[in-house]
Structures are given as structure tokens and as C-alpha cells.
GUKOLRO-937661 format. One record per atom (N, C-alpha, C, O, CB): residue in three letters; x, y, z. Coordinates in pm, whole numbers, plus 32768, in hexadecimal, padded with zeros to 4 digits. Each point is the difference from the previous one (the first is absolute). Glycine has a CB too. Layout:
N
AlaXYZ/...
This chain:
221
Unk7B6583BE83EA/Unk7F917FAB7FD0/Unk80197F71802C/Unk80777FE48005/Unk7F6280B37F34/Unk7FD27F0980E9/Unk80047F838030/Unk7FCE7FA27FA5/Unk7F90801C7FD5/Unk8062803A80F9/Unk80397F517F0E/Unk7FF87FC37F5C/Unk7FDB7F52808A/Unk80377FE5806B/Unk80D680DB7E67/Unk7E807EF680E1/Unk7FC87F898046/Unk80867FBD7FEF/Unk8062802E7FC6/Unk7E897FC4800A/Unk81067F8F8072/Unk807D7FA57FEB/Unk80227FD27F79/Unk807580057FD9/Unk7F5C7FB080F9/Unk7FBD80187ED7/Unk80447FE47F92/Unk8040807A7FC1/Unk80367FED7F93/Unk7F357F588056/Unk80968110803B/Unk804F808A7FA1/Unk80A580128036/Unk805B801D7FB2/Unk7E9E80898041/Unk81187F478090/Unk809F7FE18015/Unk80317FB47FC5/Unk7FC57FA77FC4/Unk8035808180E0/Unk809C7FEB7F5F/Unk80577F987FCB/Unk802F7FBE8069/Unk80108051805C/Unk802D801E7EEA/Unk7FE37F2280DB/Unk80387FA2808C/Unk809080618014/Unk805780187FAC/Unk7F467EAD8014/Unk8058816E80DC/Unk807C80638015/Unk80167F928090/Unk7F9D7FDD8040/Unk802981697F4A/Unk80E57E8280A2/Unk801E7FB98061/Unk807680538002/Unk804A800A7F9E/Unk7F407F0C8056/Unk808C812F808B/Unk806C8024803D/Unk80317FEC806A/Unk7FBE801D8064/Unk801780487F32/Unk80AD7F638077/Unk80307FBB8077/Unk80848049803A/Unk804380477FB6/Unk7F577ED67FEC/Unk808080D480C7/Unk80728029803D/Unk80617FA78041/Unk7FDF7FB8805F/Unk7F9E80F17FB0/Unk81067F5C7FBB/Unk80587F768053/Unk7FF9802D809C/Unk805A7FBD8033/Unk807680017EFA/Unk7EFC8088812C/Unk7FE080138067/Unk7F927F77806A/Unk7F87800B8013/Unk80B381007F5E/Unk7FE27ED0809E/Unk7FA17F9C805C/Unk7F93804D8049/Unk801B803F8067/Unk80AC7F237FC8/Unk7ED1809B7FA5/Unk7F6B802D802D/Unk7FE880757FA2/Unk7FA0804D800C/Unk80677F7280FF/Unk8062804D7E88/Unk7FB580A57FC6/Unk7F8E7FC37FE7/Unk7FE07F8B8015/Unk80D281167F69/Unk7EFB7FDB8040/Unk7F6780157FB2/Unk7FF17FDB7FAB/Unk806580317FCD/Unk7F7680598068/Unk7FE77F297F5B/Unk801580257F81/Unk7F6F80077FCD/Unk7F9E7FC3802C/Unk81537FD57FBB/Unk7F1780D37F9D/Unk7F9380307FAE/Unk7FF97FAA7FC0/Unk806A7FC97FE1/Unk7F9D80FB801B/Unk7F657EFE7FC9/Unk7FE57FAD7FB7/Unk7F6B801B7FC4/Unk7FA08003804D/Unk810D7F6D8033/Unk7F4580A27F02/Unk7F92801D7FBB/Unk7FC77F7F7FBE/Unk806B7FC48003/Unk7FED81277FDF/Unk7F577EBF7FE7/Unk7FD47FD47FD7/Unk7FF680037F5A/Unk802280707FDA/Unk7FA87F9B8112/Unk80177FA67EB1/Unk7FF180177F97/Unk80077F667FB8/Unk80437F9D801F/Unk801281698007/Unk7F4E7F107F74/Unk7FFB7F947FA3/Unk808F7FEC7F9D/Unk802E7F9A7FCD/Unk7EC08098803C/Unk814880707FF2/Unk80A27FEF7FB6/Unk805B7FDC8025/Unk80537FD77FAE/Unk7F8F80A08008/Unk80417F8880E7/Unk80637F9A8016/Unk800D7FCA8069/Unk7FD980558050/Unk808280007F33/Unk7FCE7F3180CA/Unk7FF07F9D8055/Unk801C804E8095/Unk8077800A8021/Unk7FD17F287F21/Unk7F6480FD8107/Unk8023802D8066/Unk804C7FB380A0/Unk7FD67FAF8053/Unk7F7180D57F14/Unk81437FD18086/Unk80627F958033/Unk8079806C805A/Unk8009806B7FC5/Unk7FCC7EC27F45/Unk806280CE8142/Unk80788055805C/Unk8044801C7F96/Unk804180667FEC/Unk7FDF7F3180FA/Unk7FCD7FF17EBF/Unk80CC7FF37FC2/Unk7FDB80097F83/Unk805F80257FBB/Unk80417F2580DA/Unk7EFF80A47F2F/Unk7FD4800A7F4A/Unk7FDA807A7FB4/Unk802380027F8A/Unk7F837F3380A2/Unk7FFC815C8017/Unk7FBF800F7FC8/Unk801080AC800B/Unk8065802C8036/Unk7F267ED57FDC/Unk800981637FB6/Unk803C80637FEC/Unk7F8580397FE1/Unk7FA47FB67FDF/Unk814680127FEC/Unk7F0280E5803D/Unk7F98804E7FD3/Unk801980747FA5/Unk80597FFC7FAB/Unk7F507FBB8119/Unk800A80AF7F4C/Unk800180677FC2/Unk7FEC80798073/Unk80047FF3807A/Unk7FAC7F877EA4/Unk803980FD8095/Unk803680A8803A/Unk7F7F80058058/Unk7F9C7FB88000/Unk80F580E77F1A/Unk7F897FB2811E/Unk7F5D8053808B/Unk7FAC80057F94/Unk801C7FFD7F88/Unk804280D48149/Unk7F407F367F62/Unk7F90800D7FC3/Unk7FBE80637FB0/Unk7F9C7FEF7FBA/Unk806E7F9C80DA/Unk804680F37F81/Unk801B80607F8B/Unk80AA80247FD8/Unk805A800F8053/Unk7EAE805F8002/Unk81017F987F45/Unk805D80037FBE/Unk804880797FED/Unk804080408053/Unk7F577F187F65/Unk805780BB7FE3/Unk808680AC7FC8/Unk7F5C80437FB8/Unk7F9C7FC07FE3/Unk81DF7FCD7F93/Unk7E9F810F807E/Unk7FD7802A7FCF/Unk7FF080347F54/Unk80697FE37FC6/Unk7FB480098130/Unk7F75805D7EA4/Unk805F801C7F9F/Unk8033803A800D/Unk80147FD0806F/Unk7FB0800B7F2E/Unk808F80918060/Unk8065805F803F/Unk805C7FD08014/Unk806480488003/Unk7F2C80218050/Unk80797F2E7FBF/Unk80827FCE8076/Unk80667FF27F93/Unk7FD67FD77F94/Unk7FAC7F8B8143/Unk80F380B67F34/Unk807780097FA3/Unk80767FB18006/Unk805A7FEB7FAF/Unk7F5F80D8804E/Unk80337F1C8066/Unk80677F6F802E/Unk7FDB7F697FDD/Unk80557FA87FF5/Unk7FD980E380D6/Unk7F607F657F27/Unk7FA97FA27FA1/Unk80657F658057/Unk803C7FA17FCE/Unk7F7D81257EF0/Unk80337F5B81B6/Unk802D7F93804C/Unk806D8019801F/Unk80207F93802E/Unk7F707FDF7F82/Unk80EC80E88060/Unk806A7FE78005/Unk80377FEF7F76/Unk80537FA97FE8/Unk7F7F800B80F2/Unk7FFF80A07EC7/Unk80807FD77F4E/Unk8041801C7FF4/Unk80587FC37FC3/Unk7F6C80347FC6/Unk804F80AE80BB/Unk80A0800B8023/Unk806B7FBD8069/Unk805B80408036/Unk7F45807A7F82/Unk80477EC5805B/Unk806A7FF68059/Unk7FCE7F7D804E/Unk7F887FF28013/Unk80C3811B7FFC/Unk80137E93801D/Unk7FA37F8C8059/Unk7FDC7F857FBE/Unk7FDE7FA18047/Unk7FBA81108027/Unk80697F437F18/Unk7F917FA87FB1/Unk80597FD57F7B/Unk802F805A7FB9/Unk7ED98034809E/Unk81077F097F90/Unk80457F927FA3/Unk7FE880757F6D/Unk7FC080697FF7/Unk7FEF7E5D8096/Unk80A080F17F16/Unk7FED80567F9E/Unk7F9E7FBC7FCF/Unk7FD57F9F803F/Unk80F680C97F9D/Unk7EF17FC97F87/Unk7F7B7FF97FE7/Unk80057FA37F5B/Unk7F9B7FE07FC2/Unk801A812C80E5/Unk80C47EDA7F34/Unk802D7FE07F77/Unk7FF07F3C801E/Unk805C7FC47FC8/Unk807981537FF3/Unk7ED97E9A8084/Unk7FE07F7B7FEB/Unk806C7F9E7F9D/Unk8024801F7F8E/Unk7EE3804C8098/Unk81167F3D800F/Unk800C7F987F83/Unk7F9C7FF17FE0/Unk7F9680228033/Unk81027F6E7FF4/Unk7F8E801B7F48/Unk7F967F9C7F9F/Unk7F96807E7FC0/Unk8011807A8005/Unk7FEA7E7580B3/Unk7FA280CF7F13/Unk7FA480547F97/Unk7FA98071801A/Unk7FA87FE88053/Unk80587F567F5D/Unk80018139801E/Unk7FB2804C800F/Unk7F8A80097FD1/Unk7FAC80498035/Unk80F37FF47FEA/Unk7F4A7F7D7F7F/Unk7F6D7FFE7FC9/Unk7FB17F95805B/Unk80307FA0803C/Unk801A809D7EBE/Unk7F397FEB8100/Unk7F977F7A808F/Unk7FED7F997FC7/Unk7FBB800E7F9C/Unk7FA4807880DD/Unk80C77F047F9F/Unk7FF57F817FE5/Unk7FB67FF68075/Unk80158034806D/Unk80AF7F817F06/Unk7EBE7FE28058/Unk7F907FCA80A4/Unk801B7F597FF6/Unk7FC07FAD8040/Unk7F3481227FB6/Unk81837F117FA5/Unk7FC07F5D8018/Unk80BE80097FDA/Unk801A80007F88/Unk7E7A7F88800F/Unk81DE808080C5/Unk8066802D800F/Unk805A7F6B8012/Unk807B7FF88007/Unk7F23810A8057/Unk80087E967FA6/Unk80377FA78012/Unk80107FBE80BE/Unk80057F868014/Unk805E80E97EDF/Unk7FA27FF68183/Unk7FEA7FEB8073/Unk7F847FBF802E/Unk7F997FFE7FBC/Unk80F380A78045/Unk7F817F1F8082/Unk7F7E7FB2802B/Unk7F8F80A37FEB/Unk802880708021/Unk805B7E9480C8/Unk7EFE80E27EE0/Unk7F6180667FFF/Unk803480277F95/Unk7FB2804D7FC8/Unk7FE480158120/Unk810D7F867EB3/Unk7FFE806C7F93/Unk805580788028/Unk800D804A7F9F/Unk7F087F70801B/Unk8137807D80CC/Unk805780218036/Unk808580267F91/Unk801E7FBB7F9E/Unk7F687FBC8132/Unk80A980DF7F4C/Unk8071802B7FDB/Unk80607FE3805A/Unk7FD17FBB805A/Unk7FCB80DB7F31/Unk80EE7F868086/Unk805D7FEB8050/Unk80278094805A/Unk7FE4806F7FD3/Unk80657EBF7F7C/Unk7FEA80C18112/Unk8032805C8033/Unk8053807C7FBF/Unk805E7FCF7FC1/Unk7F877F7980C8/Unk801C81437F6E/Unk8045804F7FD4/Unk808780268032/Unk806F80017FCA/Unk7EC880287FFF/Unk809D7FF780BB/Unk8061803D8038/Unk80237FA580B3/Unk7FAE7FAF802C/Unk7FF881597F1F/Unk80B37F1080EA/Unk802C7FCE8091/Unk7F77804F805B/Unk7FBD80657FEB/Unk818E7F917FF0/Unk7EB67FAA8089/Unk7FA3803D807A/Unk802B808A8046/Unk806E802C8020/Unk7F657EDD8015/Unk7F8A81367FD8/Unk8030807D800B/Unk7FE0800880DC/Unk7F987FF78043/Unk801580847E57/Unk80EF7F998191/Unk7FCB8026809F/Unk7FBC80558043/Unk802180757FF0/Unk806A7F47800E/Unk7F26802E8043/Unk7FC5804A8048/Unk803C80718013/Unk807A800A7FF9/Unk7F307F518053/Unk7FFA811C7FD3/Unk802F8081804B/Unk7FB5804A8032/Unk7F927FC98005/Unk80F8803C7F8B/Unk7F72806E80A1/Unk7F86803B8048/Unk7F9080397FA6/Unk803980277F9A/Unk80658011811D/Unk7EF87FD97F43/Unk7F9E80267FE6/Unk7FF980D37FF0/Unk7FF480438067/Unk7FC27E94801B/Unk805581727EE9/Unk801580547FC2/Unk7F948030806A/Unk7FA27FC9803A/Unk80CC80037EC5/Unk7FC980B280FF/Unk7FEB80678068/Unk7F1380257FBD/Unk7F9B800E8045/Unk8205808B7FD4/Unk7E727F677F6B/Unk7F7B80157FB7/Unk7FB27F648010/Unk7F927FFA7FC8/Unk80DC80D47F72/Unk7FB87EC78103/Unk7F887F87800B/Unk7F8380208059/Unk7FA57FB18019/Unk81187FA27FD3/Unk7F4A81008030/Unk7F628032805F/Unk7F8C80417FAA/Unk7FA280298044/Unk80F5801F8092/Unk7F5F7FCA7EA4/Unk7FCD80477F82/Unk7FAE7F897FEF/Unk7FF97FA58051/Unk80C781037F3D/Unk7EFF7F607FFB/Unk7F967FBA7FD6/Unk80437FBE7F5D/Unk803E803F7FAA/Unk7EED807480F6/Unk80BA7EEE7F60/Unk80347FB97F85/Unk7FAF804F7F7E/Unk7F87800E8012/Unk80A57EED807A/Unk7FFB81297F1D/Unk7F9780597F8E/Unk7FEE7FBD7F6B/Unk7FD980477FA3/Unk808180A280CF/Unk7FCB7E717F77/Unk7FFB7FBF7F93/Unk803D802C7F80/Unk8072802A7FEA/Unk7EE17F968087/Unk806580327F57/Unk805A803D7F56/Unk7FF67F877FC0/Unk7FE17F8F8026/Unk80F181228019/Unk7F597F8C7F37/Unk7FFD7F997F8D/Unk80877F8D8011/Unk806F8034800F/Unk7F17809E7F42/Unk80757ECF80AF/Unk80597F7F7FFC/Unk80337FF37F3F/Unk7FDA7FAF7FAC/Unk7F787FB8815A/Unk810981067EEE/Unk803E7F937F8E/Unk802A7F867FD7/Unk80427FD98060/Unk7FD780B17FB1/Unk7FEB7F1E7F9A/Unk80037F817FB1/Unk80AF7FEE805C/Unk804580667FFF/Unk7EFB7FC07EC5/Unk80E67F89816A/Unk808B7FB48003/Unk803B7FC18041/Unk7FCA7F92800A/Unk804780D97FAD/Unk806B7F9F8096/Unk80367FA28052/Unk804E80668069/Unk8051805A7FED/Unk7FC17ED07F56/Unk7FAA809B813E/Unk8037805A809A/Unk80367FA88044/Unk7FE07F8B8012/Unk7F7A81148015/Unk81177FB1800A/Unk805F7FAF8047/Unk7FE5804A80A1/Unk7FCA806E800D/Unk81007F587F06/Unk7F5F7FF28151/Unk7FFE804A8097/Unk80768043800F/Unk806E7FCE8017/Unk7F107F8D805B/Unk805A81477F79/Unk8095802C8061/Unk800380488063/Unk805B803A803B/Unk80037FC67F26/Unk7F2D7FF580AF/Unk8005806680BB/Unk7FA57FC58055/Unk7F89800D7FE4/Unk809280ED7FCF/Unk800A7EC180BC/Unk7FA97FB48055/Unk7FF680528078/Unk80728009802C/Unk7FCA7F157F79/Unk7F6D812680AA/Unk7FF88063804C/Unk7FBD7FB680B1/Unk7FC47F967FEE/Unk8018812A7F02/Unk80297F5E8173/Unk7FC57FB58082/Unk802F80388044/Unk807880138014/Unk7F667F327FCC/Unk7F9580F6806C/Unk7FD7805C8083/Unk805D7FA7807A/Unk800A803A806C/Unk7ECA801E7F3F/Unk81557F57804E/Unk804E7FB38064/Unk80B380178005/Unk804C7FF88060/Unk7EDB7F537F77/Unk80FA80D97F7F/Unk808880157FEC/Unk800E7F6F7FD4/Unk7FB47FA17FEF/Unk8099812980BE/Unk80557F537F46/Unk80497F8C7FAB/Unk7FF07F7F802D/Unk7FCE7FD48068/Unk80D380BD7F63/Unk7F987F347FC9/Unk80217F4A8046/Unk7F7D7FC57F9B/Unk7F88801B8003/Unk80D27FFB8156/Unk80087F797E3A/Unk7F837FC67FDA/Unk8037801A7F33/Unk8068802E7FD1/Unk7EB1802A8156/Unk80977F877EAE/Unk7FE480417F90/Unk7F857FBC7F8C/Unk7FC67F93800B/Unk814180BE802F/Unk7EE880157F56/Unk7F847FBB7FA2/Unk80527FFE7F6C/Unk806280437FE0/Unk7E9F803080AD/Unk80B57F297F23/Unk8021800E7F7A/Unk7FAA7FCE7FC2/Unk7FCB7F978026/Unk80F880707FF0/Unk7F1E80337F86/Unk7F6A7FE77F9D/Unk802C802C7F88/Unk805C804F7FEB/Unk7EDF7FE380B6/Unk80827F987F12/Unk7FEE80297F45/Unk7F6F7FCA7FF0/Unk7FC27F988016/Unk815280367F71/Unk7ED780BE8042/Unk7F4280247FDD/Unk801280197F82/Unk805080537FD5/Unk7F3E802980F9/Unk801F7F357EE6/Unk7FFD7FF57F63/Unk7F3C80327FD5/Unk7F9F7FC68030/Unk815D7F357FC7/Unk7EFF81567FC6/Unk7F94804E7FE2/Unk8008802E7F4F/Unk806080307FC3/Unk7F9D8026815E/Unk7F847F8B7EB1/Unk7FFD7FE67F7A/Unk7F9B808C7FC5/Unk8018804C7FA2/Unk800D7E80807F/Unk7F8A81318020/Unk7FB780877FB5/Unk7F6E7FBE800D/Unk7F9C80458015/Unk812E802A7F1E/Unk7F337F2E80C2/Unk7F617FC47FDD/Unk7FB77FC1809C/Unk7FA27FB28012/Unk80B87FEE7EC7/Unk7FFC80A48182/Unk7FE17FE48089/Unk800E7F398049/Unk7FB87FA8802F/Unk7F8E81637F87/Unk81357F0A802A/Unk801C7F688012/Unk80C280008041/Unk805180427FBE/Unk7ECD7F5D7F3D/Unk8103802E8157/Unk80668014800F/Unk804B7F788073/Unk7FBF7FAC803E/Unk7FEE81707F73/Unk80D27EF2804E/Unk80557F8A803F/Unk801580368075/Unk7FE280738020/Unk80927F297F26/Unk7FD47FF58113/Unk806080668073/Unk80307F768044/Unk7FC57F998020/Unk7FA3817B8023/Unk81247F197FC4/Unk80287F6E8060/Unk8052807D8070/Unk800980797FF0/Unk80357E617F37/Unk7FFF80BD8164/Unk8005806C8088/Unk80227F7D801C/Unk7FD97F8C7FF3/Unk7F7D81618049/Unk81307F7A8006/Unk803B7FC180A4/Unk8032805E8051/Unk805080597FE4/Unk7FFD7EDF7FCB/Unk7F7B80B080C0/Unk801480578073/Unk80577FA18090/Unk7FEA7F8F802C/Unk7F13810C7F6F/Unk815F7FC5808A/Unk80307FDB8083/Unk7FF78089807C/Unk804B80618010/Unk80627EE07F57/Unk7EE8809980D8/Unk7FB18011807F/Unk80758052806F/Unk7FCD805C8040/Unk7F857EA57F8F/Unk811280EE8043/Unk808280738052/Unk807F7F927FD9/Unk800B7F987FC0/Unk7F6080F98152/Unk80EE7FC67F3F/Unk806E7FF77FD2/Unk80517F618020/Unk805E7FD47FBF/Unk7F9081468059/Unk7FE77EBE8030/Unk804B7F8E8041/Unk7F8D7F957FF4/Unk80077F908031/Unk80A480FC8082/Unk7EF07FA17F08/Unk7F8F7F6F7FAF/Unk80247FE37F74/Unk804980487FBC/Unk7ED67FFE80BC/Unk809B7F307F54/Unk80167FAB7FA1/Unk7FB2804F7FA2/Unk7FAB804F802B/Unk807F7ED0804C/Unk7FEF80D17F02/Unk7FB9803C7F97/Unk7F837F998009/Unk800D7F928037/Unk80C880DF7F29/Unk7EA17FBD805F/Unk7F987FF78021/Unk80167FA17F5B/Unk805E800D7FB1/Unk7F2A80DE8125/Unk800F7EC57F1E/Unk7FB87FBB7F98/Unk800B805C7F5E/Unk7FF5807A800B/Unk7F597F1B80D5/Unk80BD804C7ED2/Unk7FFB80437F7A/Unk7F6B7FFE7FC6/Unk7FC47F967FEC/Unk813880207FE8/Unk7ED680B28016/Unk7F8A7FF97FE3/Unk7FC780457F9E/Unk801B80767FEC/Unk7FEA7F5680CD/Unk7F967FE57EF2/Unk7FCF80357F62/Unk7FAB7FF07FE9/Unk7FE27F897FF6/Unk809A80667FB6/Unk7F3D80558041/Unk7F7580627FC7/Unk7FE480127F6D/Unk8054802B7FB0/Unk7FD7805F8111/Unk7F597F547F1F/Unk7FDB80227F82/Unk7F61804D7FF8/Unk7FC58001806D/Unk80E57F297F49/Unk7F1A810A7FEE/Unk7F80802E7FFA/Unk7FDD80857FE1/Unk8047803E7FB1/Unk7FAA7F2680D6/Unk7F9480DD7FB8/Unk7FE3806C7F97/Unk800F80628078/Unk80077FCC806F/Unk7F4A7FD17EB6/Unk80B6810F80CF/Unk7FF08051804E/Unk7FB480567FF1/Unk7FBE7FF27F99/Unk80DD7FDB808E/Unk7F3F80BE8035/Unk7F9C80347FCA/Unk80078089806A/Unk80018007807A/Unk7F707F097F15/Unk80948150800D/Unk805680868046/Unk7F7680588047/Unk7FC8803C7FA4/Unk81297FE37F7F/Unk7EE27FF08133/Unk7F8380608051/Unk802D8095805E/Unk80078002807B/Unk7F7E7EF67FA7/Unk809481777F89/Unk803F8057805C/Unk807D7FE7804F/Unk80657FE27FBF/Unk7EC9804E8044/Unk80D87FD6805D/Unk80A87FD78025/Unk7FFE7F4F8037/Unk803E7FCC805D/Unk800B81638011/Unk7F657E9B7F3C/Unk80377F4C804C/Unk7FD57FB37F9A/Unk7F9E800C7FB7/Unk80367FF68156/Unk808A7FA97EF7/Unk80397F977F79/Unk7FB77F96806C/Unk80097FFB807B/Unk811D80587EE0/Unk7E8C7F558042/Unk7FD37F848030/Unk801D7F667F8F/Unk7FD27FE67F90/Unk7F6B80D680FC/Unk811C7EFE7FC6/Unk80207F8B7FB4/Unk7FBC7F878002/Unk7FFD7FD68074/Unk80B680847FA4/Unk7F127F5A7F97/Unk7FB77F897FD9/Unk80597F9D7FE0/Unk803B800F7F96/Unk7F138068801D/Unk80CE7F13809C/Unk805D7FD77FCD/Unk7FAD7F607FDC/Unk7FAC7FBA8038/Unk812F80F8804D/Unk7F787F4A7EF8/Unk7FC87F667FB3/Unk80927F9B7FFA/Unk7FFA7F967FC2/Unk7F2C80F17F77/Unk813F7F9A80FD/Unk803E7F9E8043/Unk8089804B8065/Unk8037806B7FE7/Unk7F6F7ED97F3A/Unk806F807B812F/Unk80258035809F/Unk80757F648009/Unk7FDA7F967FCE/Unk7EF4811080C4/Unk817E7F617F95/Unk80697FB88049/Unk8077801A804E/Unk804180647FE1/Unk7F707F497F8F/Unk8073801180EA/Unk8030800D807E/Unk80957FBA7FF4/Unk80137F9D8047/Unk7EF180678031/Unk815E80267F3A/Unk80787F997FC2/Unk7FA67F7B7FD9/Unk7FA9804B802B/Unk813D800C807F/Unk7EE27F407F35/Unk800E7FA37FC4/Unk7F567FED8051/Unk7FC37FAD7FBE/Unk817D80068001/Unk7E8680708091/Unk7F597FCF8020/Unk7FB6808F7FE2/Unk801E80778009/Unk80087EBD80D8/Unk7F6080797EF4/Unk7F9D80387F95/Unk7FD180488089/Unk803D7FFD806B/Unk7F7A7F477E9E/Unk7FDE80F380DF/Unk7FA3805A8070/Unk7F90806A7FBA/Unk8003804C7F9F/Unk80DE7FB3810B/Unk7EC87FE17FAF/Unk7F9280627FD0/Unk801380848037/Unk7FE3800B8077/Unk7F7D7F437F79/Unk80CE81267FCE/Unk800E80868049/Unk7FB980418012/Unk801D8067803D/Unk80667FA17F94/Unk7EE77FDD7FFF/Unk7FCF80847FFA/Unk8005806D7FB3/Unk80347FFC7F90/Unk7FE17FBE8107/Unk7FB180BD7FA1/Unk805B80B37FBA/Unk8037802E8054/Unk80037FCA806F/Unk7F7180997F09/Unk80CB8014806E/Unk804E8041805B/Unk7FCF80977FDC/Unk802080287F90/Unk80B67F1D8085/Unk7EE081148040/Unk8018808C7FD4/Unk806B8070803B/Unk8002800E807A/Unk7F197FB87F59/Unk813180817FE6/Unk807080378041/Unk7FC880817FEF/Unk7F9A80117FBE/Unk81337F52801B/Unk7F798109806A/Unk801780857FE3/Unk806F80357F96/Unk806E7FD78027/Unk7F3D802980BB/Unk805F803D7EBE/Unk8054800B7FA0/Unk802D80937FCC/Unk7FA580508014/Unk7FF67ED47FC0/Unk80B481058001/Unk8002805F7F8F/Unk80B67FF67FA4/Unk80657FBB800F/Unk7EBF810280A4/Unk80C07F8B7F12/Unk805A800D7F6D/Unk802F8067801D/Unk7FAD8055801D/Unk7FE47F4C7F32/Unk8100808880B6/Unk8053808C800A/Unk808C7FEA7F9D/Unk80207F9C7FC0/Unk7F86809E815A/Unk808580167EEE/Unk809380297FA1/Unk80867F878061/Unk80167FE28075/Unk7F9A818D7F46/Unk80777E7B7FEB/Unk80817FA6804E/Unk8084802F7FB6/Unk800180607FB4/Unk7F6C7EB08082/Unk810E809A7FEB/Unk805080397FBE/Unk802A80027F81/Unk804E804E7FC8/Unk7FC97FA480E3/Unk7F9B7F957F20/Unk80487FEB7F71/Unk7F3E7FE47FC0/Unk7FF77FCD7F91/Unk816C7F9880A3/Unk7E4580B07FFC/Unk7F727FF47FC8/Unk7FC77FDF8073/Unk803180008071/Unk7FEA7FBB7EA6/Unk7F42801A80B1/Unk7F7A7FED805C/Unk800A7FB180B1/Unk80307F918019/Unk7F5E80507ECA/Unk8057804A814A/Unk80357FCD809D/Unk7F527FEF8030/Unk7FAD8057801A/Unk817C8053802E/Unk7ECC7EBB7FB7/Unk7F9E7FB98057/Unk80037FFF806A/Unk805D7FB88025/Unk7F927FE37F67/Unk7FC9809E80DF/Unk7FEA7FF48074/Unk7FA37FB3806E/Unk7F96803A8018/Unk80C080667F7D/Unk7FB67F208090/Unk7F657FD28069/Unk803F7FF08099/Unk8073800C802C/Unk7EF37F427F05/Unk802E80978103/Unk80327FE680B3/Unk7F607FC88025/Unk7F8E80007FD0/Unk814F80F98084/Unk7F8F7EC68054/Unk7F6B7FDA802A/Unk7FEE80288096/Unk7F9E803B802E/Unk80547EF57F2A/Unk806E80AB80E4/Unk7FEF7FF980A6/Unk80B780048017/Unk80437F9A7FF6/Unk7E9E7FA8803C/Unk815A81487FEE/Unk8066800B804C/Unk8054800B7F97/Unk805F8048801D/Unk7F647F4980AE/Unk804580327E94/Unk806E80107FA8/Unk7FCA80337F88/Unk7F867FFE7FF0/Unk80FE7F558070/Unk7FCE80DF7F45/Unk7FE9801B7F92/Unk80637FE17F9F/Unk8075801C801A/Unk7F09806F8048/Unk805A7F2E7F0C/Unk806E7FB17FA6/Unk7FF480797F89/Unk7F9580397FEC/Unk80467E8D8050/Unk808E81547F83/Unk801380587F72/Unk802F7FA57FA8/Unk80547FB0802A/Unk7FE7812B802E/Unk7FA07F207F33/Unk800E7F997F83/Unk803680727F84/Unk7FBC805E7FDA/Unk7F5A7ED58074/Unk815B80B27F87/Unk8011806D7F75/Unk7FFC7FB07F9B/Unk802F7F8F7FF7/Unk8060811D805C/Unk7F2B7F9F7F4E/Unk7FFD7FA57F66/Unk80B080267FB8/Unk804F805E7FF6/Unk7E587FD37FC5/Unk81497F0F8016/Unk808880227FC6/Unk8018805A7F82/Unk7FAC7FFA7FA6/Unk80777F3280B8/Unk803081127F99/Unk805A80597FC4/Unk7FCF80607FB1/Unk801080187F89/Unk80767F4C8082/Unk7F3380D68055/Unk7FB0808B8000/Unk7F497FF37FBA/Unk7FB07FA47FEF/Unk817680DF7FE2/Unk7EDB80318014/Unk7F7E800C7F7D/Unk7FDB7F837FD7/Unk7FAA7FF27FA9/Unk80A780DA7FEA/
């Protein structure tokens, strides 16, 4: 499926190679740059069926977060942000099931940490996010991404606003957006999404173009 530009997430991939290629997607979510920025999975995702739910057996940070499990939306971070849970999760190849169709599902109330960052390109790089989700369709998210292996970590970036679940794609409204320390108008973002089993509870999924990110709620049910 081919999602307009505002529906990517800004994906910059570079190579310490002199003249490589690099993929670069566009997006109101993050500053599209060689050295800053980062995306999400192909454009279809895992299936329901799929039992690896990204890689849970194996590959992928554990799922137990620091700090609070209950959703705080006004956490004290710039938009109301929570803090980071867990260390950045590295890149790796893209689960044998990302050619499937994303199939949505219900989003339980809590706090997701990144532990499986997936790219049709392979390693080098990595993402880290904490997605805070309340029940009343309102939720946080701060993100930093570093673009490959031998680039600078990208800008810290935090998100606030409402979402809104349509069959398999989550669409975000955001009522405040910042870029480490400058304000910005973002826009929405619509992703492809679904909800599967993780290792210790609910495993958030989305992707956009070439990667796909897994989020586990902390410390299970």
C-alpha cells in the first residue's frame, strides 16, 4: 500500500561509502536529514497469524521498561512526554512475515517501549521511543532515532495529541510536536498498525516504508 507523504515517517539512510544511495522519505514527524532521521516497516506488515509478533522470541530488548506503568499524558516532558524506558533498540533485518497486511486491533491503555526495530536494508543505526496511551484516545511519544551505524543520533522528538484507530491504520493529530527544543507544526501522520502477543504483554506494531518498530507495554496484561 502507498500511504501520501504526510503518512510516512522521515526515513534518511546513509552509507559511510562515498556516493552510496540513500533512502529518504519525507514526513511532518521528523526532520528529513542523512544523519537525523528514521522510518517505519514496508508497507504491509505481519499478519494475524503471525507468531513471532516481530521477532519476540529472540532479537529484541526485553519488554519490562523503566519508570511507570500506569499512562501519565502530562509526565512532566516537553508535549507532556514521559521519559525513556528502555536503551535504543538496533536495527535488524526485516521478519521474514513483513510482506502481510497490517490487521489493527484494539490498543490497550499504557506505556510502550521500542524493542524491535526491523529494516529491509539490515543493520546499522538504531530507534528508541516511549508511546504513552490512555484509553480516551489521547497519547504521548517522544523518539530518537540514529539513521546507520557510523551517523549522529537524530534530534529528540515529542509528540502529543489524539489518535484514531480505522481498520489496520492509526492516525495521529498532533496538538503539540517538537523537535528537541523548536516548536513545529506537524500535521497528522497515518500509519499502518496492528496489536499482537509480545513477550511479557500487548506488542504495538506500525511501519511505513522499508522498517517496522514493535513497542511492548510495560510489565505485561
Amino acid at each position: 500500500m502507498r500511504f501520501p507523504r504526510t503518512t510516512l515517517l522521515a526515513i534518511a539512510l546513509s552509507s559511510a561509502a562515498a556516493g552510496a544511495a540513500a533512502l529518504v522519505a519525507c514526513s511532518s514527524d521528523e526532520a528529513s536529514s542523512s544523519s537525523s532521521s528514521g522510518g517505519s516497516s514496508s508497507s504491509g506488515g505481519s499478519s494475524s497469524s503471525s507468531s513471532s509478533s516481530g521477532g519476540a522470541d529472540g532479537g529484541d530488548a526485553g519488554c519490562t521498561g523503566a519508570g511507570p506503568t500506569t499512562p501519565v499524558l502530562d509526565a512532566g516532558g516537553a508535549c507532556g512526554t514521559s521519559t525513556f524506558g528502555l536503551p535504543a533498540a538496533p536495527f535488524g533485518p526485516v521478519d521474514v512475515d513483513a510482506g502481510n497486511s497490517y490487521d489493527g486491533g484494539t490498543l490497550p491503555p499504557g506505556v510502550y517501549d521500542a524493542v524491535l526495530a526491523e529494516r529491509a536494508s539490515g543493520a546499522g543505526g538504531s530507534w528508541r521511543e516511549t508511546f504513552v496511551v490512555d484509553g480516551t484516545n489521547r497519547f504521548t511519544r517522544i523518539r530518537q532515532i540514529q539513521a546507520s551505524a557510523d551517523g549522529g543520533l537524530g534530534p529528540v522528538t515529542y509528540r502529543s495529541g489524539t489518535y484514531t484507530l480505522t481498520g489496520g491504520s492509526i492516525r495521529f493529530d498532533y496538538d503539540c510536536a517538537k523537535n528537541d527544543a523548536t516548536e513545529l507544526d506537524a500535521g497528522a501522520d497515518t500509519l499502518p498498525y496492528d496489536v499482537v502477543p509480545g513477550k511479557c504483554g500487548p506488542r504495538y506494531r506500525y511501519g511505513a516504508s522499508g522498517i517496522r518498530l514493535s513497542l511492548e507495554r510495560r510489565n505485561g496484561p
